[in-house]
BAFI-3210 file (N, C-alpha, C; in Angstrom, 3 decimals, decimal comma, padded with zeros to 6 digits):
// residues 267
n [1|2|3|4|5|6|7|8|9|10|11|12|13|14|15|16|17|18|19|20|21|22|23|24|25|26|27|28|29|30|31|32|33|34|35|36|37|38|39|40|41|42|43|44|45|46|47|48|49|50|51|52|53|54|55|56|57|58|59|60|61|62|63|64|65|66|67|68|69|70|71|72|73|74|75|76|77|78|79|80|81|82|83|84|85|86|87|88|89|90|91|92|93|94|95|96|97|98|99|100|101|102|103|104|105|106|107|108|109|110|111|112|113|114|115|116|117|118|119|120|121|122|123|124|125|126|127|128|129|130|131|132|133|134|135|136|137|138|139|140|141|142|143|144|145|146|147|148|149|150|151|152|153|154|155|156|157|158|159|160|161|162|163|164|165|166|167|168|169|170|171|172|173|174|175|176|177|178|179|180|181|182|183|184|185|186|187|188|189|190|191|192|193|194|195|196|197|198|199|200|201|202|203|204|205|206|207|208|209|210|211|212|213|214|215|216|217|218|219|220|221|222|223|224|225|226|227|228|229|230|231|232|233|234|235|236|237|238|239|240|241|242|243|244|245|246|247|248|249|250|251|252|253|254|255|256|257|258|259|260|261|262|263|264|265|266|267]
n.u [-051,055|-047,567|-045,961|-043,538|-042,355|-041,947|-040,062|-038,324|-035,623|-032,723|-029,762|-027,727|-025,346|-022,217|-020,104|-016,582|-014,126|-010,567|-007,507|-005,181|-002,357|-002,097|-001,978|000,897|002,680|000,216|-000,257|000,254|-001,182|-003,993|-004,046|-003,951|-006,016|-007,885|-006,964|-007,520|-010,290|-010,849|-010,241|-012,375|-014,518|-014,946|-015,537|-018,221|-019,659|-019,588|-018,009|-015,030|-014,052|-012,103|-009,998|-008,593|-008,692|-009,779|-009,418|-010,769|-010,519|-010,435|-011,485|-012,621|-015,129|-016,544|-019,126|-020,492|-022,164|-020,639|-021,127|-021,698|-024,697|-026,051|-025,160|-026,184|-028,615|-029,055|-027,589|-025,632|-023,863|-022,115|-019,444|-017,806|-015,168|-013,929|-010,457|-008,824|-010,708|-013,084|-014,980|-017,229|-017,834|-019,548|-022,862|-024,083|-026,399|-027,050|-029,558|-028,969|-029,993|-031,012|-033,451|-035,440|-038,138|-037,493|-035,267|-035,624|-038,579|-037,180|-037,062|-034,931|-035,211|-034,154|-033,399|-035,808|-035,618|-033,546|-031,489|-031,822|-030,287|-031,363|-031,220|-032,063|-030,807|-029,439|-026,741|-024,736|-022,966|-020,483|-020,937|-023,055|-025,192|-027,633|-028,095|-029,961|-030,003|-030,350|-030,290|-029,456|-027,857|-026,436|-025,478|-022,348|-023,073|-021,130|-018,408|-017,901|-017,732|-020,680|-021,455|-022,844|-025,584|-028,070|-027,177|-026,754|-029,039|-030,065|-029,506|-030,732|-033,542|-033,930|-032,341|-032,361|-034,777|-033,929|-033,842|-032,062|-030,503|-032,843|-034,686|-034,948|-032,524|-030,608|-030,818|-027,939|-025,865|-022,890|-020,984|-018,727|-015,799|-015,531|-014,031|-011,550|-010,944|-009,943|-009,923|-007,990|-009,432|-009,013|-010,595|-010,941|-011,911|-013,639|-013,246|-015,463|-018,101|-020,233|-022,583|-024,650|-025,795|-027,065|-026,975|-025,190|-022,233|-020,714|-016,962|-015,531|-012,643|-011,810|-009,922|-008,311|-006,122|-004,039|-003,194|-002,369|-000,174|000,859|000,375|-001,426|-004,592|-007,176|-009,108|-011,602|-013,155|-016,069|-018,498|-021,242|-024,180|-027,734|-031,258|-033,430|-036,170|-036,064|-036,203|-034,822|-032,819|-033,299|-031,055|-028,809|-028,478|-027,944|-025,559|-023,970|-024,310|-022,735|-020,277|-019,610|-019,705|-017,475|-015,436|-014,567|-013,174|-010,517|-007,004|-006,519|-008,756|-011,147|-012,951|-014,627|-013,018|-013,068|-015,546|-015,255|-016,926|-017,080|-014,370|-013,674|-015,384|-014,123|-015,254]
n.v [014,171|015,078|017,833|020,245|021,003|019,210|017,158|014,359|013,946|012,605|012,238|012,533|014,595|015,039|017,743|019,070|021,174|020,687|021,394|022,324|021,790|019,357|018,118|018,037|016,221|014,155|011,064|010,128|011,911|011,327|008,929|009,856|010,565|008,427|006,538|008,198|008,370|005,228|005,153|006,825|005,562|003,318|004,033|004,185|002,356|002,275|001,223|001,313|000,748|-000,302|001,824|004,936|004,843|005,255|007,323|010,998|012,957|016,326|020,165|022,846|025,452|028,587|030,599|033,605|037,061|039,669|040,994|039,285|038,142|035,647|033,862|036,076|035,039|032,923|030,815|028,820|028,286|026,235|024,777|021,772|019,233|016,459|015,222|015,008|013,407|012,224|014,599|017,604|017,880|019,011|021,070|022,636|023,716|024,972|025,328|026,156|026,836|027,531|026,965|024,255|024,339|026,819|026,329|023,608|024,518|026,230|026,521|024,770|023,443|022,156|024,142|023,159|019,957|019,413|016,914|016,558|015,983|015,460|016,849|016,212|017,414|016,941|018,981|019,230|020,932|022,164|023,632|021,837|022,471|022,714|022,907|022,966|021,249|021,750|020,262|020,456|018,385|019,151|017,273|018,985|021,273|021,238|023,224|027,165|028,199|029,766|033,106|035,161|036,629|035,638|033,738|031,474|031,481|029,503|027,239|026,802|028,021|029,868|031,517|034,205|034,991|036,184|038,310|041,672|044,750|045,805|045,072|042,541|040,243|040,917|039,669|040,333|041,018|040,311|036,834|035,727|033,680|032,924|035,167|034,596|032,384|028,742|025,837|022,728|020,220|017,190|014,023|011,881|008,467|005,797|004,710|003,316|003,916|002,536|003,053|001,321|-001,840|-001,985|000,184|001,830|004,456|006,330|007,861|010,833|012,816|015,895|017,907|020,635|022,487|024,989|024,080|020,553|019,757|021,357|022,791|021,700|024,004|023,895|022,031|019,289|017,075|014,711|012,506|010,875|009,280|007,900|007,252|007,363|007,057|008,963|007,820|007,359|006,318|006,737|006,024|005,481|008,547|009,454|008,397|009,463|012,129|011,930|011,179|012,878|015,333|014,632|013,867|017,021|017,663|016,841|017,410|017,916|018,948|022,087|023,309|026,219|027,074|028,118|027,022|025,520|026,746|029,633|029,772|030,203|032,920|034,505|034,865]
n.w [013,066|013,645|014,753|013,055|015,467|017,116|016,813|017,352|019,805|018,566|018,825|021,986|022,593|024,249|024,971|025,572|025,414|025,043|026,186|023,745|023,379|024,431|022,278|021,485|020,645|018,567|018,640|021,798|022,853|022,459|023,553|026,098|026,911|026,178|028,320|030,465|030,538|030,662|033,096|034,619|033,678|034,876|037,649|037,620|036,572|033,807|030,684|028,767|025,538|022,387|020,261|019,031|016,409|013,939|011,192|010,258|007,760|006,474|004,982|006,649|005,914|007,076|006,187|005,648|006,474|006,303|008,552|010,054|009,714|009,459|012,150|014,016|013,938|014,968|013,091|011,177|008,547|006,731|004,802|004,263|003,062|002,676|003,220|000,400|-001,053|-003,339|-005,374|-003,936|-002,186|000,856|002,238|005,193|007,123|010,094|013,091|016,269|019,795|022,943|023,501|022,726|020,995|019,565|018,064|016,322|015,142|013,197|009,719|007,708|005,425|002,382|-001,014|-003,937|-005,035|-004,494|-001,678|001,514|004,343|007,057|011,014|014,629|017,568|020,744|022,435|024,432|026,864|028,759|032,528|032,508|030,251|028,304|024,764|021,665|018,495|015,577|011,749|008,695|005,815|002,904|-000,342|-001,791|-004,789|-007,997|-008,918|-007,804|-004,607|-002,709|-003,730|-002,416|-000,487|-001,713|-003,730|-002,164|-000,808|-003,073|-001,883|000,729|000,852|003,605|003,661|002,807|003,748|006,290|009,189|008,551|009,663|009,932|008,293|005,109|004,813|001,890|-001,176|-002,721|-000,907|000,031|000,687|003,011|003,758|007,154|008,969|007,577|008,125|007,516|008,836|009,146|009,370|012,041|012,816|015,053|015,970|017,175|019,624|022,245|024,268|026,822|028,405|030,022|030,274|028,223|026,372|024,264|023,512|021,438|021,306|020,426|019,279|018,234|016,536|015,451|012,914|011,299|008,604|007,702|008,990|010,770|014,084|016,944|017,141|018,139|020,285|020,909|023,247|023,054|023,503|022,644|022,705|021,266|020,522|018,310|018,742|020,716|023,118|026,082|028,855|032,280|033,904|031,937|031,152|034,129|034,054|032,052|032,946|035,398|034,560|032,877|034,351|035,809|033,794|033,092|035,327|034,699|034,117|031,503|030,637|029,665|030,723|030,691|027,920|024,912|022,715|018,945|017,306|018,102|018,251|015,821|014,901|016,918|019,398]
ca.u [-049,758|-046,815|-045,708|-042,475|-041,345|-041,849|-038,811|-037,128|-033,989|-032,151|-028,952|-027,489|-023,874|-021,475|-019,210|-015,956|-013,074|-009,408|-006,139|-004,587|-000,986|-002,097|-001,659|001,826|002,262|-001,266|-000,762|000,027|-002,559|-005,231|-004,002|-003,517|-007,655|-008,247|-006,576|-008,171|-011,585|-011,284|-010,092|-013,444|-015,738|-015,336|-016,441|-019,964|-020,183|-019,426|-017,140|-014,371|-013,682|-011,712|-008,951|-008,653|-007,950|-010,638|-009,645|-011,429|-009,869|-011,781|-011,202|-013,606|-015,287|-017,943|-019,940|-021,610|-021,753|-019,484|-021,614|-022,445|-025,960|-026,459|-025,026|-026,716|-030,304|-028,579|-027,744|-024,302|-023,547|-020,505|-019,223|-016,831|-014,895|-012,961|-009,523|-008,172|-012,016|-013,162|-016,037|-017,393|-017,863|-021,136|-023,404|-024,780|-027,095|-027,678|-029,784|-028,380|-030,735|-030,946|-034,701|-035,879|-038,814|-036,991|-034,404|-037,003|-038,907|-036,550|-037,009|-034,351|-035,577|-033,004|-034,271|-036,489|-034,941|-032,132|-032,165|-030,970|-030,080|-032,044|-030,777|-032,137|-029,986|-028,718|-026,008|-024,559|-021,467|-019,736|-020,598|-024,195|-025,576|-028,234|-028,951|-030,783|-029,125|-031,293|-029,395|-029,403|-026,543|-026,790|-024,520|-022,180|-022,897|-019,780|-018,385|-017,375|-018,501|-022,016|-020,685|-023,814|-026,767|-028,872|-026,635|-026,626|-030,500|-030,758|-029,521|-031,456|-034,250|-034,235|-030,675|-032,821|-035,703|-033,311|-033,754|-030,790|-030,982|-034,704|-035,385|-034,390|-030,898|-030,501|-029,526|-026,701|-025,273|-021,847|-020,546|-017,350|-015,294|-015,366|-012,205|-010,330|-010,046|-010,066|-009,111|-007,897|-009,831|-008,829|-011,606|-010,875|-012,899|-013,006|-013,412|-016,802|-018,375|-020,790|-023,385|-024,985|-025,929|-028,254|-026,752|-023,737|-021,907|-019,255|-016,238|-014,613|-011,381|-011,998|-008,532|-008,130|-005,338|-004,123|-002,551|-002,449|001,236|001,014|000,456|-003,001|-004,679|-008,454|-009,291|-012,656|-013,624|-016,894|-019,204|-023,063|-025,217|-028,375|-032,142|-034,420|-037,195|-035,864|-036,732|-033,454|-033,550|-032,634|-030,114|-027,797|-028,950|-027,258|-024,125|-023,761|-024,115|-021,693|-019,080|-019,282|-018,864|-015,949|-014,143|-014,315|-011,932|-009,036|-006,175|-006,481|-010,260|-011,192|-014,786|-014,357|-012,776|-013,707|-015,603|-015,059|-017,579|-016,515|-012,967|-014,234|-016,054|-013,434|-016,003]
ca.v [014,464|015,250|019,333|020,128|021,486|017,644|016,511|013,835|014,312|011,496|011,881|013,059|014,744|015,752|018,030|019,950|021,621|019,926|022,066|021,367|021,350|017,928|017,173|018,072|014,355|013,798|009,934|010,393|012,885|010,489|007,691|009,771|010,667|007,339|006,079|009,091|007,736|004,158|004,665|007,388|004,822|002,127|004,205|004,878|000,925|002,138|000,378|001,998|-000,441|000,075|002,768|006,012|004,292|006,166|009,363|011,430|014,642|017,377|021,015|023,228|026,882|028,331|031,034|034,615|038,355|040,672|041,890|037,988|037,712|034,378|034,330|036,769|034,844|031,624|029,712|028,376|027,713|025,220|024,122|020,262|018,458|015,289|015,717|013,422|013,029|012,784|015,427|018,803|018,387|019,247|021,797|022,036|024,493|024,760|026,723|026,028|027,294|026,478|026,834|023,346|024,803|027,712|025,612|022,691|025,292|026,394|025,918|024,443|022,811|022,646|023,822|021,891|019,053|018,919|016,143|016,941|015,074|015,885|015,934|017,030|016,804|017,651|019,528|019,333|021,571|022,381|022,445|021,069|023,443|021,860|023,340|022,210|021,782|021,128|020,799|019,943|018,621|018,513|017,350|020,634|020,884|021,201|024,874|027,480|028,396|030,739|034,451|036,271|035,489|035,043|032,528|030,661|030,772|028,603|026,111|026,807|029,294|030,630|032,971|035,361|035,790|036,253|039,978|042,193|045,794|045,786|044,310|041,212|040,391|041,135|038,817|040,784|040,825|038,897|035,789|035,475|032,737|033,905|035,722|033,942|031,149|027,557|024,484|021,502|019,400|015,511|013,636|010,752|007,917|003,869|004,343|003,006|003,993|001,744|003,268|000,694|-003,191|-002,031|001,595|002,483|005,276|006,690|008,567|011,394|013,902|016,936|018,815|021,589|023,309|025,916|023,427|019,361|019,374|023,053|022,622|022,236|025,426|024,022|020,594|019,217|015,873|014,275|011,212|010,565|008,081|008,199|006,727|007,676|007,478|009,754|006,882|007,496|005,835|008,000|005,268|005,659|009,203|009,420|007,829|010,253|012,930|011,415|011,046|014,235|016,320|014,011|014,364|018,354|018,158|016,083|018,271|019,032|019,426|023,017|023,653|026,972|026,577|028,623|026,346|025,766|027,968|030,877|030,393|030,276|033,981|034,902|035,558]
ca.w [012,427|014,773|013,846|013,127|016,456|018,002|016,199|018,182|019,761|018,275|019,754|023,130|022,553|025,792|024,467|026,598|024,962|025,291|026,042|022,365|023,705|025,254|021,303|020,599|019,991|018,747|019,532|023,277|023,555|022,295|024,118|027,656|027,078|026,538|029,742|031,338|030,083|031,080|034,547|035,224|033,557|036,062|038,742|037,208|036,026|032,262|029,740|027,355|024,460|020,765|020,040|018,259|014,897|012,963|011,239|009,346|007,441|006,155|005,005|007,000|006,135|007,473|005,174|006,841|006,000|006,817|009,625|010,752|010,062|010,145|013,277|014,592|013,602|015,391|012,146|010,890|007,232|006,888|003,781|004,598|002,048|003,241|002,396|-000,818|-001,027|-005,267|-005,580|-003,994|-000,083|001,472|002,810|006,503|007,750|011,400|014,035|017,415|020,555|024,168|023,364|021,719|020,180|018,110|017,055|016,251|014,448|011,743|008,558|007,449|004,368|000,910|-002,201|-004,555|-006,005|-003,317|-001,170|002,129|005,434|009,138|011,847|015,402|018,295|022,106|022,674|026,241|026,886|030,619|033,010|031,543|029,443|027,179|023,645|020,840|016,903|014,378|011,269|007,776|005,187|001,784|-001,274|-002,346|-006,176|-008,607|-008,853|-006,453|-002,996|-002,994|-003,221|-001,782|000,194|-003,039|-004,264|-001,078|-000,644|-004,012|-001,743|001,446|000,864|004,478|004,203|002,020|004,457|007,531|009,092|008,610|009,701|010,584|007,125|005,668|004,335|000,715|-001,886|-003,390|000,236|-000,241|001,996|003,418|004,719|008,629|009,751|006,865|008,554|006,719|009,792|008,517|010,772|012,021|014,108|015,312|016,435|017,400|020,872|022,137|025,631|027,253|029,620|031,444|029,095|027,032|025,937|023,910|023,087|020,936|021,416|018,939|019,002|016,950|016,278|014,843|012,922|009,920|008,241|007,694|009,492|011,806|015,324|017,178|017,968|018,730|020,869|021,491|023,368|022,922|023,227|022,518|022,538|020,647|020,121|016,941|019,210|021,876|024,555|026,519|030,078|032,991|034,318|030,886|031,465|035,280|034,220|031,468|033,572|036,059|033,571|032,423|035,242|036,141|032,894|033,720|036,255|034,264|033,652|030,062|030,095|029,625|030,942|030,256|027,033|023,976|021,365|017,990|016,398|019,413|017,493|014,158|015,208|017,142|020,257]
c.u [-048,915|-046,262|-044,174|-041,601|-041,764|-041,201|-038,460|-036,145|-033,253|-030,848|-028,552|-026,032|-023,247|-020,800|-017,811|-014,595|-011,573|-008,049|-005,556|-003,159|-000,972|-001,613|-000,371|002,154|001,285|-001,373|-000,739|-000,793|-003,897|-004,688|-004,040|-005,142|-008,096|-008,329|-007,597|-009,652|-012,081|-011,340|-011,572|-014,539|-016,188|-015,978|-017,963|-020,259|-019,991|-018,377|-016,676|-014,013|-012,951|-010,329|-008,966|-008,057|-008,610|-010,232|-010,260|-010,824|-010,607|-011,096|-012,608|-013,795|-016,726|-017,805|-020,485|-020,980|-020,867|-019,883|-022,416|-023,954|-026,793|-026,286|-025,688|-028,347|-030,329|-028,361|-026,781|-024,272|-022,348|-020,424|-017,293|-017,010|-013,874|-011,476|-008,906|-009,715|-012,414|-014,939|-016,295|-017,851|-019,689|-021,463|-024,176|-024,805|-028,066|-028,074|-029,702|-029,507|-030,719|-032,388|-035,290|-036,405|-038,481|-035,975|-035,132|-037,908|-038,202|-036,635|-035,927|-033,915|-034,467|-034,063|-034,644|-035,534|-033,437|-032,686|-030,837|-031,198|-030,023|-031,894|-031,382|-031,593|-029,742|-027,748|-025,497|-022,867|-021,434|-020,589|-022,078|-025,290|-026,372|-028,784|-028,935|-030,598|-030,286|-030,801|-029,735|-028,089|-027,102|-025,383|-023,794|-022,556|-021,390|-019,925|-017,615|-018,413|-019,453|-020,983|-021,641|-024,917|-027,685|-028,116|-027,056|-028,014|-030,891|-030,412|-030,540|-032,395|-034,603|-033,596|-031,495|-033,794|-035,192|-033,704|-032,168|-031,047|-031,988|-035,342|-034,888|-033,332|-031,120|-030,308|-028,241|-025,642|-023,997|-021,237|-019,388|-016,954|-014,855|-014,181|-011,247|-010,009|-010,980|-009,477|-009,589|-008,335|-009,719|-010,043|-011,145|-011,465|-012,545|-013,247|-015,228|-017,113|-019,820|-021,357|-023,743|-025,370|-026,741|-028,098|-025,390|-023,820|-020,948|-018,218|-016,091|-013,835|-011,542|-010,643|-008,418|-006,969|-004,994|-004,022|-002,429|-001,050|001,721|000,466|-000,663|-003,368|-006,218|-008,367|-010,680|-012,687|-015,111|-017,621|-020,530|-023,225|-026,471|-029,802|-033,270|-035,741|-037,552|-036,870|-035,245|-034,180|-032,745|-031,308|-028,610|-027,392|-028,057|-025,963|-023,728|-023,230|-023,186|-020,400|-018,763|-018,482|-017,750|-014,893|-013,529|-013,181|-011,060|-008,216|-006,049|-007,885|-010,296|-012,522|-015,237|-013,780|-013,613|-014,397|-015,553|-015,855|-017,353|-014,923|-013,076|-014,562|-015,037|-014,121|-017,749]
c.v [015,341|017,002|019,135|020,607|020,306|016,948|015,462|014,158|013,204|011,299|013,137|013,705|015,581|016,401|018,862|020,212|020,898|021,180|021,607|021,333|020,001|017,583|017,804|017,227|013,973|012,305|009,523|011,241|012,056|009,505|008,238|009,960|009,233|006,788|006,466|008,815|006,890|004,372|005,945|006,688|004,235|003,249|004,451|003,463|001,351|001,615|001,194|000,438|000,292|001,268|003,926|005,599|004,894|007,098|009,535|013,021|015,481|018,746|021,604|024,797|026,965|029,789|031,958|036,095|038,603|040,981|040,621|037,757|036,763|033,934|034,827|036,462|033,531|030,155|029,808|028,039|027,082|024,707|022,336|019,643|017,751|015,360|014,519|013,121|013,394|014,409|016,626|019,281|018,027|020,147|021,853|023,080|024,138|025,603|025,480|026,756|026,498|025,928|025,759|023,468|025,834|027,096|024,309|023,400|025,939|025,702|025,718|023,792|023,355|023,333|022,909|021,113|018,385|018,206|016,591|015,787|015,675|015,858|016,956|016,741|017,761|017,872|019,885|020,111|021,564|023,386|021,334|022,024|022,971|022,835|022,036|022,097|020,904|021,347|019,969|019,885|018,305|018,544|018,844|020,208|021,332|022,925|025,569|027,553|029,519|032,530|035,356|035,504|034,931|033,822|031,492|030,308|029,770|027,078|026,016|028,201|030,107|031,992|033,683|035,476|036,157|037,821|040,393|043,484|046,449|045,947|043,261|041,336|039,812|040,289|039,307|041,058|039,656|038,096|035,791|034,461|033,597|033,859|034,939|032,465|029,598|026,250|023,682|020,646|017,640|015,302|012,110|009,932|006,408|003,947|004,025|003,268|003,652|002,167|002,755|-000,769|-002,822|-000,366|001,879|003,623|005,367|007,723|008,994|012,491|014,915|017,889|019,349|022,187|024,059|025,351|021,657|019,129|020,732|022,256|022,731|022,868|025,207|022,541|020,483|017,691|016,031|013,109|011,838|009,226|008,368|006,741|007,618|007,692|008,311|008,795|006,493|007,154|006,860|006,793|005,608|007,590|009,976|009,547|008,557|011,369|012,683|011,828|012,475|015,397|015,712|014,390|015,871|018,567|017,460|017,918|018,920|018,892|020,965|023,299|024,701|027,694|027,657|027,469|026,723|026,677|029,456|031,116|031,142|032,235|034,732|035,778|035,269]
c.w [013,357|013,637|014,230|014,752|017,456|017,212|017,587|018,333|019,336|018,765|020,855|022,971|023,418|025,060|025,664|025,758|025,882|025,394|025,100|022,561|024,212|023,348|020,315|020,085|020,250|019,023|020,898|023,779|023,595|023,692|025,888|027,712|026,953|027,798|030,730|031,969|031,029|032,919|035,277|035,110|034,440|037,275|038,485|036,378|034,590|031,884|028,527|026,585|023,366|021,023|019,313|016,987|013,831|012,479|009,738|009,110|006,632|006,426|005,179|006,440|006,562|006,671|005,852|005,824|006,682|007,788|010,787|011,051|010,261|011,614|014,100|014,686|014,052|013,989|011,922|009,342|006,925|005,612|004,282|003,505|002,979|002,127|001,282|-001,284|-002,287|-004,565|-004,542|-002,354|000,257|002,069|004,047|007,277|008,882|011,980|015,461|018,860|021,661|024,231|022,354|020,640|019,088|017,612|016,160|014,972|012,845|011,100|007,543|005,510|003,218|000,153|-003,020|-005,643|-005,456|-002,617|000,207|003,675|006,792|009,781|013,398|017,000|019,715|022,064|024,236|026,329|028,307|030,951|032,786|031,230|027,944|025,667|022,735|019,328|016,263|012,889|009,497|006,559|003,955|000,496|-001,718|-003,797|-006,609|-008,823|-007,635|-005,049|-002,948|-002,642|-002,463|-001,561|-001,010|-003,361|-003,056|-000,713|-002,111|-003,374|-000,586|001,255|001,949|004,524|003,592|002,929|005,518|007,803|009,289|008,955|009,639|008,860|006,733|004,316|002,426|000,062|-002,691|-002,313|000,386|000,977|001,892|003,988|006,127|009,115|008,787|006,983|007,647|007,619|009,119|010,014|010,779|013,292|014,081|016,355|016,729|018,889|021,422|024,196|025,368|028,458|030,434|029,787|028,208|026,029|025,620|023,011|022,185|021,143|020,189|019,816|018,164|017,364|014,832|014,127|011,399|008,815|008,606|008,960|010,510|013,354|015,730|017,404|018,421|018,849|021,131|021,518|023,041|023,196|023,387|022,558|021,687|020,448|019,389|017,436|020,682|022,838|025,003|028,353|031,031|033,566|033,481|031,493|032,168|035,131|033,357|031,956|034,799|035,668|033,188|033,013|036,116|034,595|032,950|034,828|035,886|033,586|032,215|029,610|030,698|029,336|030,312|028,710|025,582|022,805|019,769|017,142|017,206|018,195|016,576|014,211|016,060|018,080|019,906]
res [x|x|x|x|x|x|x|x|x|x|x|x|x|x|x|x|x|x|x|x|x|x|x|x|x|x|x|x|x|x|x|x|x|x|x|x|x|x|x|x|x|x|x|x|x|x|x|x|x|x|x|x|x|x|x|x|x|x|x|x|x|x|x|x|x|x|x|x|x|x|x|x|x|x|x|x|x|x|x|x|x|x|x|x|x|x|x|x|x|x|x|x|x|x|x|x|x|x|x|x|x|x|x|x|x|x|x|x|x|x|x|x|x|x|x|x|x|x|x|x|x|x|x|x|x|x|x|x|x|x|x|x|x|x|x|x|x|x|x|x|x|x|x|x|x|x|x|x|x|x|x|x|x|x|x|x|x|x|x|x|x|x|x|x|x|x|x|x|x|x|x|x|x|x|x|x|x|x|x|x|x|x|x|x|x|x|x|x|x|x|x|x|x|x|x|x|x|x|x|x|x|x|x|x|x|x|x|x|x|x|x|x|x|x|x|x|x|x|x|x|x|x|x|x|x|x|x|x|x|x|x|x|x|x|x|x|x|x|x|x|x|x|x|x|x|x|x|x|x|x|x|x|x|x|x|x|x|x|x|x|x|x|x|x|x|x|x]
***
């Protein structure tokens, strides 16, 4: 019996922050990354296909003490509802690590009777910087948003054993939406990248802003690929890594780049 910290990696995801002024007109911004795309593929034998016709809208918060202890124990609490979307969103608790095995390791698990959705994954940022997300989502129930860690461990029973001040974090300890902030987030998708014949990927757009109709203030490109039995060939692999550190030097890629949970935290 395989232990939990031999999770497969099931998918591979590049990630690199976007200058979001590229999306004062968010359809010439998509469309100049596209371009950007196709004409780096060909040199590495890959294939862009499809369009940014996908979107997906969604009001984001993410969930922590006052003093960020989740955070501080490498775990994320996110509450996402799709916007116009009937019912109550979803929940999705992650621990993040460059270290496979402690992210791998968390226990993640819902409480009993929740059914929740697994996920364990690569994380590749600039200029290739591999961590490890291991993450779970589960239905929100009907109601409000958990006010204190107690509440919040009836959905995942870990937030109550977390340490906080060299004991472990209270349940009467109340959660906050971090720094206030609430991004209305658009992702958009349809574009398809093509590693080598036997390996495809997908593209996504993640934009950020205060407001459905306010101006962008966070950009992130992306593509993955992905196999369920982490049997990834080094060829796909290569050309990945090719691609990558070529998209890094296009003008509105931002290697450097604060990411979205850096915003979110504000550091």
């Amino acid at each position: 019996m395989k232990s939990k910290t031999m999770l497969p990696v099931i998918s591979r995801e590049y990630k690199v922050m976007i200058d979001p002024r590229l999306f004062g007109n968010t359809r010439d911004g998509h469309k100049e990354v596209k371009q950007d795309l196709q004409r780096l593929a060909k040199r590495f034998d890959a294939k862009v296909s499809g369009d940014f016709s996908k979107l997906d809208q969604r009001r984001i918060q993410f969930l922590d003490t006052p003093d960020f202890s989740f955070r501080k124990n490498q775990l994320v609490l996110r509450h996402r509802r799709k916007k116009g979307g009937s019912g109550d969103g979803e929940f999705t608790l992650k621990c993040r690590s460059e270290d496979r095995y402690v992210a791998a390791d968390a226990d993640l698990r819902p409480a009993k009777k929740l059914k929740g959705e697994a996920k364990f994954e690569e994380d590749i940022a600039a200029p290739f910087r591999s961590r490890f997300s291991h993450s779970v989502t589960i239905p929100a129930s009907a109601g409000d948003l958990p006010e204190t860690v107690g509440k919040a461990s009836r959905l995942f029973p870990i937030l109550e054993k977390i340490p906080r001040d060299g004991g472990r974090c209270e349940g009467k300890t109340p959660l906050l939406t971090v720094n206030h902030f609430m991004p209305h987030e658009q992702v958009r998708k349809g574009v398809k990248l093509a590693l080598s014949s036997e390996v495809d990927g997908s593209v996504a757009v993640i934009l950020w802003s205060h407001t459905s109709k306010s101006r962008i203030v966070c950009a992130e490109f992306s593509f993955r690929y992905g196999d369920k039995t982490e049997r990834y060939s080094v060829a796909a692999a290569q050309t990945a890594y090719d691609l990558f550190a070529a998209i890094q030097k296009l003008d509105w890629c931002q290697p450097n780049g604060v990411t979205k949970t850096q915003f979110v935290y504000q550091g």
